[in-house]
GULO-32775 format. One record per residue: z, x, y of N, C-alpha, C in turn; residue in one letter. Coordinates in steps of 0.2 Angstrom, whole numbers, plus 2048, in hexadecimal, padded with zeros to 3 digits. Layout:
BEGIN
ZXYZXYZXYa...
This chain:
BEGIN
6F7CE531E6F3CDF31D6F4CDA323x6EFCD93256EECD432A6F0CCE328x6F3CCB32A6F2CC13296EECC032Dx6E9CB932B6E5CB532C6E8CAE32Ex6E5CAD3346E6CA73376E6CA0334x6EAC9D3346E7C933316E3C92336x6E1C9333C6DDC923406D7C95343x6D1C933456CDC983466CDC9834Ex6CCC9E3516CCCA23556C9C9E35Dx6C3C9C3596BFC9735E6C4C8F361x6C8C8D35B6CCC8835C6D2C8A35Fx6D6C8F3606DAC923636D9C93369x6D5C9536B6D0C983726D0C91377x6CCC8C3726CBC853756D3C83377x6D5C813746DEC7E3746E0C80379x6E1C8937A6E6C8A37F6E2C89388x6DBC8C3876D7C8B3896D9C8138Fx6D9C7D38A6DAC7838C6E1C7638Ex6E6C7938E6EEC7938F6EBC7C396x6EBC823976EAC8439D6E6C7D3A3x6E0C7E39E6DCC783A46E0C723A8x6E5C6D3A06E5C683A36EDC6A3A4x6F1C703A56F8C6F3A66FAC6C3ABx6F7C6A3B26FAC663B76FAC623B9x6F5C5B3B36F4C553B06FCC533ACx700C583AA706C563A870CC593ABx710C563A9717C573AD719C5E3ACx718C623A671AC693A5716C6C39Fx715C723A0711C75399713C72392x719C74394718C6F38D717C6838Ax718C6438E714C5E38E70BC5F38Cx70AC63391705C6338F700C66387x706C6C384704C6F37F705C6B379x70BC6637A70CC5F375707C5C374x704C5A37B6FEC5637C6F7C58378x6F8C5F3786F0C613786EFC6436Dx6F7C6536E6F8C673666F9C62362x6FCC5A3646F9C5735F6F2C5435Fx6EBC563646E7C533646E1C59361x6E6C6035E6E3C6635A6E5C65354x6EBC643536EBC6234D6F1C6934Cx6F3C6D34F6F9C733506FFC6E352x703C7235170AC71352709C7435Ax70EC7035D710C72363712C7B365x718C7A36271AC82362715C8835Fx70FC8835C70BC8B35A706C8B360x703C863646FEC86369702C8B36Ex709C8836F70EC8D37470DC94374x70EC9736E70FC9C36C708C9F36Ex702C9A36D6FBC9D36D6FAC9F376x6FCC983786FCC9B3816FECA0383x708CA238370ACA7384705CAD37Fx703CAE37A6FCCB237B6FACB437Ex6F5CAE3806F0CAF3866F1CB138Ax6F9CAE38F6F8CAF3966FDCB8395x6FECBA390701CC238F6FACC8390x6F6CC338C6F1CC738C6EBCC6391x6EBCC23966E7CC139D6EACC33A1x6F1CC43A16F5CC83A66F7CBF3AAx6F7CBB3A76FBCB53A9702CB43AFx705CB93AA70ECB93AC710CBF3ADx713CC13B2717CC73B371CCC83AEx71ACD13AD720CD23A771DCCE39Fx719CCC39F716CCB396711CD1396x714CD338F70FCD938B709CD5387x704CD93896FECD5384701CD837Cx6FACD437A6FACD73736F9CDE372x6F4CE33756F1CE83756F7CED376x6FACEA37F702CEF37E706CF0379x708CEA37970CCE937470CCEC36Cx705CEC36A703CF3366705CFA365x701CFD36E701D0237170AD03371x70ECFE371714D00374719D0136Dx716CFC36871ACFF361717D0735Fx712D0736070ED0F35D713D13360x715D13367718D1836A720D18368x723D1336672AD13362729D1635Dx726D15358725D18354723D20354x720D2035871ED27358727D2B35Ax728D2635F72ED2A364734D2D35Fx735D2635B73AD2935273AD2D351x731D2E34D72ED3534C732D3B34Ex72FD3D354732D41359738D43358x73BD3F35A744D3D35A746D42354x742D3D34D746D41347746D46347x73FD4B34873ED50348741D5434Dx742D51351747D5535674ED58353x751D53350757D5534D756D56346x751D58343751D5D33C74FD65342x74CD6534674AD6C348752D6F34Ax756D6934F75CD6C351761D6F34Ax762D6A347766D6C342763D74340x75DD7433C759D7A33975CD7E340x75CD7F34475CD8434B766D8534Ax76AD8034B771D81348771D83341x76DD8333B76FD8833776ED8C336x767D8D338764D9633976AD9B340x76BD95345771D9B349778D9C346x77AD9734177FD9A33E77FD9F338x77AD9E33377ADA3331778DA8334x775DAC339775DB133E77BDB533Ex77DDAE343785DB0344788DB433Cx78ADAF33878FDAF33278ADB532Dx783DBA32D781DBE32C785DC6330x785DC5339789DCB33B78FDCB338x791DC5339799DC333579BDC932Fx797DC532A797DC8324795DCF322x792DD132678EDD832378BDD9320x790DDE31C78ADE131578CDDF310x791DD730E791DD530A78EDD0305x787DCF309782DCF30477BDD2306x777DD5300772DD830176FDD92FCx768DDB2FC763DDB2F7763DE12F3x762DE02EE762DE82E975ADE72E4x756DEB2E3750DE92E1750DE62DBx755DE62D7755DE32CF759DDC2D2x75FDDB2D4762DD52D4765DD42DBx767DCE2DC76DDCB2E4773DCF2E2x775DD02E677DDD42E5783DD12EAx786DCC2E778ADCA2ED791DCD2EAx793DD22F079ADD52F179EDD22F3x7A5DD12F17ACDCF2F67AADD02FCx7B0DD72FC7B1DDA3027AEDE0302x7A8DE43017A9DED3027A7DED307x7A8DF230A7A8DF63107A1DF730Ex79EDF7316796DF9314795E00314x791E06311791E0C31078AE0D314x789E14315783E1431977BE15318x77BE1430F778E1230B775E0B30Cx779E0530D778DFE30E77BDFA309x77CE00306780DFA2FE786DFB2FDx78ADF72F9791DF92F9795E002F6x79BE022F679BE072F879DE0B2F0x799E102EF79BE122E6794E102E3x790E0E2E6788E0B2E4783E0F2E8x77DE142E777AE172EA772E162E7x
């Protein structure tokens, strides 16, 4: 769910729009954001925030991500977890399929199918029938 602005987009635009313009008429940006947001009717720190906006997304300052990246940049975190987790259920699944392999040669013929039921034997030796030894 989106939020919706206290402010409409066109006044937003105006404000910072107007910080940039007159910010050399004042001693420092934010003199001047003070200036310009009580006479918008915003809080100081909200015009600020709107600027740094702009100038991420006009490519202003070195090293600020726009809105659009920064988007683009959480999708691909996101995604990257994804990946990640999956990564590690494939390994584990892949370490327990090789251990049972293993712990199958291991075992033998100690367990095997018979067409009526599961037959788990101790110990018997395997016969050359496949079943335990005295069973044909």
């Amino acid at each position: 769910m989106t939020r919706r602005g206290r402010y409409p987009a066109e006044m937003r635009e105006r404000a910072v729009r107007l910080v940039l313009e007159h910010e050399g008429e004042y001693s420092s940006q934010w003199a001047a954001i003070t200036s310009i947001a009580q006479k918008c009717g915003t809080t100081a720190e909200t015009l600020r925030k709107w600027v740094r906006a702009a100038e991420a997304d006009g490519n202003g300052k070195a090293g600020a991500v726009s809105s659009d990246e920064r988007a683009r940049l959480r999708e691909l975190e996101r995604e990257n977890r994804e990946l990640r987790r999956a990564n590690e259920i494939l390994k584990a699944a892949s370490a327990f399929f090789a251990f049972m392999s293993r712990s199958r040669r291991l075992v033998g013929w100690l367990v095997f199918r018979c067409p009526a039921e599961l037959w788990l034997v101790p110990d018997a030796p395997p016969t050359r029938q496949g079943g335990p030894a005295g069973m044909t």
